[in-house]
C-alpha positions in Angstrom: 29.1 -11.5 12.0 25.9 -11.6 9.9 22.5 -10.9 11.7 20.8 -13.7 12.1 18.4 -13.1 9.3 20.8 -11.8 7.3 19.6 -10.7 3.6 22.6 -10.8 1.0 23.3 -7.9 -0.5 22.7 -4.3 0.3 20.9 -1.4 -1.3 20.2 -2.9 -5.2 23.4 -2.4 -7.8 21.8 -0.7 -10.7 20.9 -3.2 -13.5 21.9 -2.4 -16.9 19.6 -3.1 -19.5 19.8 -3.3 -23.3 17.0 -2.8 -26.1 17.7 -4.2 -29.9 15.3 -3.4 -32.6 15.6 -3.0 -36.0 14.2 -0.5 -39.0 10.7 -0.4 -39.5 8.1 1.5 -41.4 6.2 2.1 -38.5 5.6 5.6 -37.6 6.8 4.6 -34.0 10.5 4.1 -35.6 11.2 7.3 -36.0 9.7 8.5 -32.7 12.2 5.7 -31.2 15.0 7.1 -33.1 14.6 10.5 -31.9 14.4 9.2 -28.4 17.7 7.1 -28.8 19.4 9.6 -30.9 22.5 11.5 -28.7 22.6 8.7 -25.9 25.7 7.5 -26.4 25.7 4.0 -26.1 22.9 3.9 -28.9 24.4 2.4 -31.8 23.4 1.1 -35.1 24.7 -1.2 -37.2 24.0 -2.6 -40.8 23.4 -0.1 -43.6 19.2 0.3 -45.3 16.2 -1.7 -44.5 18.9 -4.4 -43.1 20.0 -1.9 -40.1 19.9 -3.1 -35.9 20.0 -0.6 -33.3 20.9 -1.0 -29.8 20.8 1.2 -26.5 22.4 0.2 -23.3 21.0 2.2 -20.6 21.0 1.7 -16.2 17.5 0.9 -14.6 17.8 4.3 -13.2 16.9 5.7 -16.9 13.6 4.0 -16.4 12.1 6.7 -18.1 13.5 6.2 -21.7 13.3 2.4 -20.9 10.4 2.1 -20.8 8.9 4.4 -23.5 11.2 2.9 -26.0 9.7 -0.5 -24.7 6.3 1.2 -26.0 7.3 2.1 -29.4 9.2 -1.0 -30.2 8.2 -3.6 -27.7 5.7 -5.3 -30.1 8.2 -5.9 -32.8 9.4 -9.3 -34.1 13.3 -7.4 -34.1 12.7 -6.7 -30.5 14.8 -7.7 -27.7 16.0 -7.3 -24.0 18.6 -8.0 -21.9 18.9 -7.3 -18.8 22.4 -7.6 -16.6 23.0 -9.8 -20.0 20.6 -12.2 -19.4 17.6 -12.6 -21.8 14.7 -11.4 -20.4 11.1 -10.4 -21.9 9.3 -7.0 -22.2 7.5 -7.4 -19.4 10.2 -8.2 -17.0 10.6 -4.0 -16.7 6.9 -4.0 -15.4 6.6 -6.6 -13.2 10.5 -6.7 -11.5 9.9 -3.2 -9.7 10.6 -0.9 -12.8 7.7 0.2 -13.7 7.1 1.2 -9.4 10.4 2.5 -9.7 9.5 5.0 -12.7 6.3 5.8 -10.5 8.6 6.7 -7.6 10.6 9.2 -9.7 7.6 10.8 -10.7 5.9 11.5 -7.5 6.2 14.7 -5.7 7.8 13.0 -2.7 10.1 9.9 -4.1 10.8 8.8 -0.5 7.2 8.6 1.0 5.9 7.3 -2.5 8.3 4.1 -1.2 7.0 4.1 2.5 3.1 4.5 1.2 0.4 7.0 0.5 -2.5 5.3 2.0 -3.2 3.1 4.6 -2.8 -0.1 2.4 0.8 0.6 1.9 1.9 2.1 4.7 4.9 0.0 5.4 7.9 -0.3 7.6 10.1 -1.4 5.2 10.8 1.2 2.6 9.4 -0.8 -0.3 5.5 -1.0 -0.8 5.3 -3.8 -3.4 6.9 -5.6 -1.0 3.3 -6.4 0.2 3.7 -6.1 3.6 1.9 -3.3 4.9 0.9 -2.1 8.6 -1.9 -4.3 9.3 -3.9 -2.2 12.4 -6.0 -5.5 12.6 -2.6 -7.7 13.7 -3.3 -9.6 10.6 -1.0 -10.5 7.9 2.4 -10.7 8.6 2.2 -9.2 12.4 0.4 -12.3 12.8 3.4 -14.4 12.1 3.9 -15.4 15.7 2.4 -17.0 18.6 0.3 -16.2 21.7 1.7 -17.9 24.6 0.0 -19.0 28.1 1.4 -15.8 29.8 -0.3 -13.0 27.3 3.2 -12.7 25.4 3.5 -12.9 21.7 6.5 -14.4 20.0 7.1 -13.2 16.9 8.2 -16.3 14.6 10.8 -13.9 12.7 12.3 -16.9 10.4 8.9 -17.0 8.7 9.1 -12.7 8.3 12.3 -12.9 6.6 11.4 -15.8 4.5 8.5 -13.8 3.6 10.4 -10.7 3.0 13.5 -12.6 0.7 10.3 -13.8 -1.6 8.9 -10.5 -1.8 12.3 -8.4 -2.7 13.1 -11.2 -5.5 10.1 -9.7 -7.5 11.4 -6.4 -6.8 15.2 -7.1 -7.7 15.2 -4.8 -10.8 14.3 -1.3 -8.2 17.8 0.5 -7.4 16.8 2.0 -4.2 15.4 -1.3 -2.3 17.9 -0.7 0.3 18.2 -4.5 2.1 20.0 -3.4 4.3 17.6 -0.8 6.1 15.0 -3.8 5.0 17.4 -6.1 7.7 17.6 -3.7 10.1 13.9 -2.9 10.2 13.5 -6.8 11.5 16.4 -6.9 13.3 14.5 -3.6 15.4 11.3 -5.5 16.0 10.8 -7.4 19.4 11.5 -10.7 19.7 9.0 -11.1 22.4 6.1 -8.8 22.9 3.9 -8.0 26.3 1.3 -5.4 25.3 0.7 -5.0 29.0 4.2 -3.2 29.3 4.7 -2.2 25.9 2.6 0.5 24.6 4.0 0.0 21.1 1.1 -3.1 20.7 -2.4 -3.8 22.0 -4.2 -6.9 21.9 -6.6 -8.0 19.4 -9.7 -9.9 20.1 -10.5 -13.1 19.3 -13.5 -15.4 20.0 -15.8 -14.9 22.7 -15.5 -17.2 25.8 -18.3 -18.3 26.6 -18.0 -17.7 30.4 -18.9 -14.2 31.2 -19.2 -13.0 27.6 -15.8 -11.4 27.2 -13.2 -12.2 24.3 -9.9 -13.9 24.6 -6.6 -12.5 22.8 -6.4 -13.8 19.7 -2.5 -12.2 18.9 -1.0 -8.4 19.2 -1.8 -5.5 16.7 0.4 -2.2 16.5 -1.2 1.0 17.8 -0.9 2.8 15.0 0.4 6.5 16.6 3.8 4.4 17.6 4.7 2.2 14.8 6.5 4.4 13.1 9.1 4.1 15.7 10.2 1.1 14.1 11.1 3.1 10.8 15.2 2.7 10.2 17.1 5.9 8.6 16.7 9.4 8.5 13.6 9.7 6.7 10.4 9.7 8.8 7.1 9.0 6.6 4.0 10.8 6.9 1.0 8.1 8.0 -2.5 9.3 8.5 -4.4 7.2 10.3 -7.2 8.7 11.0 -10.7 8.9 9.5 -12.5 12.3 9.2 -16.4 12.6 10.2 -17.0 15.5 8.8 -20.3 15.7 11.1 -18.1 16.2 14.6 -15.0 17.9 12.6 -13.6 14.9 15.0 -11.2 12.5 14.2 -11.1 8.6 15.1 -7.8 6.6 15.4 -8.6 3.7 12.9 -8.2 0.3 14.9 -9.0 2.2 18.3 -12.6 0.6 18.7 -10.9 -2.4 19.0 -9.1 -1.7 22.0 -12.1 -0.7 24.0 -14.0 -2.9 26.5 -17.7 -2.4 27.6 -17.2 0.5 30.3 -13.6 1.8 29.3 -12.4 5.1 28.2 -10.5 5.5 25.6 -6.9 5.9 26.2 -6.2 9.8 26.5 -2.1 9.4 26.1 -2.5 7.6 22.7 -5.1 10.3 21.4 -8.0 8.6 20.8 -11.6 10.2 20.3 -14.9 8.5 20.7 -17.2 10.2 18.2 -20.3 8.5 19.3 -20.1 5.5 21.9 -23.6 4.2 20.9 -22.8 4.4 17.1 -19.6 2.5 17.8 -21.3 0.0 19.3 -24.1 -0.5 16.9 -21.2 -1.3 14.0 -19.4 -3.3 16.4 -22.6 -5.6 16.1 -22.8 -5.9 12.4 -25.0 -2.6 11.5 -24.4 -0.5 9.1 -21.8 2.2 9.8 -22.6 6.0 9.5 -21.8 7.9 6.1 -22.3 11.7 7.4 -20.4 13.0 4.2 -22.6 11.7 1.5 -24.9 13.6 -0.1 -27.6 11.7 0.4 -27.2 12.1 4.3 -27.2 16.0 4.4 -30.1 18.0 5.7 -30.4 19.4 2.5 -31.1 16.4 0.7 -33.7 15.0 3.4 -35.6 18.2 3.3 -35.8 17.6 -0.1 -37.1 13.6 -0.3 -39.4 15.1 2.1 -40.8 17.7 0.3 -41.0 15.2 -3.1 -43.0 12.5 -1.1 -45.4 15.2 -0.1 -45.9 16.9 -3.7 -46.6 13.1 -5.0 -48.6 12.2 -2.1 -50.9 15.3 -2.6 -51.0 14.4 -6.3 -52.2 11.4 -6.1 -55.1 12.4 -3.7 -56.2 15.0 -6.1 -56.3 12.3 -8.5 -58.4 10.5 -6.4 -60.9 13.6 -5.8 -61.4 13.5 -9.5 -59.5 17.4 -9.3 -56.9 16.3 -12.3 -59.5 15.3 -15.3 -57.6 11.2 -15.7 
C-alpha cells in the first residue's frame, strides 16, 4: 500500500544522454575530439568536411558532458538528446546536472546534497529542491495551521505538492533518492504541540494589545533537534551558530526568539545569551553589533582618535597664524 503522499518512483534511473556535432575548423574541434576519442560509444560517420560525430554517455559522466557541451554547444551541427527526447543545451544546467557535477566535485558529495550553509540546510537530501530549514517557521514549515488549542497542523498535501514541483526540475540528478525524500515527510508530525514536543517552539506573531505580549503566529524548529528528522545512514553536519568573536561565545541562531521579557534561556537546548541588553536593543530595530570588523577593534579607534586630534591641532595652528597660509 502506497503512503499516502506517495512520490512515483524511487532514487532517479540514470538518464542517458547523446551529443551530435559535426567537423569544424574551430580550434575547439579538436579539443572535442580528443575528449571523445577512446569512449566507446563515440562514433563518427561520413568521410571529410561532410563527417557527424556522436557520444552517448549516462548523466553520471556529467563531467565530459558537460565540457563537450562547452566546446561544441554553440554550433549550428549541435544537438542533444536526452532519454531520446530532444532537449536543448541548457537542459544539463538547469535539470540538476550541472548541481550534480558540483556534488561530484566537492570534498564531501553527501553533505554538498544536505547543504553547506544555513540557506541550504535541508531535510531532504536535495538542496535545489528549495526547501531549506527555515529557523524563522517560514516557508514551507509554515504550510499548516495554528489551531484554538496551541497545536499546529501541518497541511502535508500542500508539502508534497510542493516537493513533486521542485524534484521535476531536478529529474536529470541520479542520486535524488524519492524515496528517502517520502520518507522524510512521512517522518514529520502530523500534528504538533510545542508545549510537549521539544522538537518545535513557537514563533511570535503580532502583539496583542492587552498586556503587551505576542500571540503565536505558527511553530519553528529548534534548530539543535531537527536533524532528527534526517532519513538514512548519513547524518549532515549543520552549524547553526554564530561566532562573536568579542565573547569567544556562541549564540543559537533563532534562540532570541524564544525568549520572553524575564526568561532564561533554556540550559538543555544550549543556548547562550551573549549580551541580554544588546539582544534587546536589535530586537527593537537597532542596529546589531559587528565586533569582528575592523573598523570596531581597539586598534582602529585608537587610531580615528589620534587622526581627529592631529587635524584638530592643525587647524588651530592655522588659526594662530603658526603655519604661514
Amino acid at each position: 500500500m502506497k503512503p499516502k503522499h506517495a512520490f512515483e518512483g524511487s532514487l532517479a534511473t540514470a538518464a542517458r544522454v547523446r551529443i551530435y556535432f559535426a567537423y569544424s575548423q574551430s580550434l575547439a574541434y579538436r579539443e572535442a575530439m580528443e575528449l571523445c576519442r577512446g569512449i566507446p560509444s563515440f562514433i563518427s560517420t561520413g568521410d571529410g568536411n561532410e563527417v557527424v560525430h556522436s557520444l552517448d554517455l549516462s548523466i553520471t559522466d556529467i563531467a565530459v558532458l558537460m565540457r563537450l557541451s562547452e566546446l561544441v554547444g554553440g554550433w549550428k551541427s549541435f544537438r542533444i538528446t536526452i532519454d531520446g527526447g530532444e532537449a536543448r543545451r541548457d537542459d544539463l544546467i538547469r535539470l540538476g546536472g550541472e548541481c550534480y557535477s558540483k556534488r561530484q566535485a566537492s570534498e564531501n558529495p553527501e553533505q554538498y546534497c544536505f547543504g553547506n550553509n544555513r540557506l541550504e540546510y535541508n531535510l531532504w537530501g536535495c538542496r535545489r529542491l528549495d526547501m531549506p530549514i527555515d529557523e524563522a517557521g517560514h516557508d514551507w514549515m509554515a504550510y499548516g495551521s495554528l489551531d484554538a488549542q496551541g497545536v499546529w497542523h501541518f497541511d502535508k498535501p500542500r508539502i508534497s505538492q510542493a516537493l513533486e514541483s521542485a524534484m521535476a526540475g531536478c529529474r536529470l540528478c541520479p542520486v535524488l533518492d524519492r524515496a528517502r525524500v517520502q520518507k522524510t515527510l512521512d517522518g514529520l508530525p502530523e500534528t504538533v504541540d510545542p508545549r510537549r514536543d521539544e522538537h518545535w517552539r513557537y514563533r511570535g506573531g503580532a502583539r496583542t494589545q492587552e498586556g503587551g505580549g505576542s500571540r503565536n503566529a505558527g511553530i519553528a524548529p529548534v534548530a539543535a533537534r531537527i536533524a532528527e528528522y534526517v532519513v538514512g545512514d548519513y547524518r549532515p553536519k549543520w552549524d547553526f551558530t554564530r561566532d562573536w568573536r568579542d565573547s569567544k561565545t556562541e549564540i543559537y541562531l533563532g534562540a532570541v526568539d524564544r525568549w520572553s521579557p524575564g526568561e532564561a534561556p533554556d540550559g538543555d537546548r544550549k543556548t547562550v545569551v551573549i549580551d541580554r541588553e544588546e539582544v534587546v536593543k536589535s530586537r527593537a530595530g537597532a542596529a546589531r553589533p559587528q565586533p569582528g570588523r575592523p573598523e570596531n577593534e581597539p586598534w582602529a579607534r585608537w587610531s580615528r582618535a589620534v587622526a581627529v586630534a592631529l587635524c584638530m591641532g592643525a587647524l588651530c595652528m592655522l588659526g594662530l597664524g603658526v603655519f604661514p597660509v
